[in-house]
N, C-alpha and C positions, 0 to 999 in steps of 0.2 A: 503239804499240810501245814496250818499257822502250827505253830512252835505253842501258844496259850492250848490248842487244839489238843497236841497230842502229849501235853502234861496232863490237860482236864482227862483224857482218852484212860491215860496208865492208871490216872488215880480212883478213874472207875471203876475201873478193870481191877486193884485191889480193894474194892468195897464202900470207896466215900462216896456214899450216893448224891452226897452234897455237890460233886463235880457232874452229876448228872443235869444238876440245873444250872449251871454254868454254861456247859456247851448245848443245854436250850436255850438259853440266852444268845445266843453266838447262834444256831439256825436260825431264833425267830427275827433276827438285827441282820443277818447275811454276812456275818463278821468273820471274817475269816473260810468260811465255808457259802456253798450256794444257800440261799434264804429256802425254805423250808417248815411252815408253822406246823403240818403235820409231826414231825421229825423230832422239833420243837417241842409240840404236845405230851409225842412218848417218854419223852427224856422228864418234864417235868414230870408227870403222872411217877417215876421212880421215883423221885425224889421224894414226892406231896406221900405217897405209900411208907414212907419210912419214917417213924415216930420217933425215932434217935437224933433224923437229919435234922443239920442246926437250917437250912433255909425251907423245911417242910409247909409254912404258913406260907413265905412267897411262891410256892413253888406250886402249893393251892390255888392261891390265888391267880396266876398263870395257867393253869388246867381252864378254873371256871371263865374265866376271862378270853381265853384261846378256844375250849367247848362253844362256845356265844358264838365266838366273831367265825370259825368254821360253820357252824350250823347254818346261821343267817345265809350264806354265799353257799349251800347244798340246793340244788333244782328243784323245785315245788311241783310233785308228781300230780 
């Protein structure tokens, strides 16, 4: 595991949901870890959910922007 990985990992694990958009940053870039926008998505949606987090606007803006670009590439039944 990268070493940025599993500092964002602990400090989630105690509450900064702020590190939750960090290592969606890091799935949706394949930084460190396998690339992953689903993975990505969930992590920011914690964040964009939390009205205290100081990156909650970008972290929206990654939801609606990641929301798009998975829809678009879903199979037209």
């Amino acid at each position: 595991m990268a070493l940025p990985l599993k500092w964002y990992k602990a400090a989630a694990n105690a509450g900064d949901t702020d590190a939750y958009y960090r290592i969606g940053l890091m799935y949706e870039a394949g930084e460190g870890v396998k690339k992953n926008k689903d993975a990505a998505l969930a992590l920011y949606r914690k964040t964009a959910e939390d009205p205290d987090a100081d990156q909650q606007e970008e972290a929206q803006a990654a939801v609606d922007r990641l929301e798009d670009e998975l829809a678009s590439r879903a199979p037209v039944t």
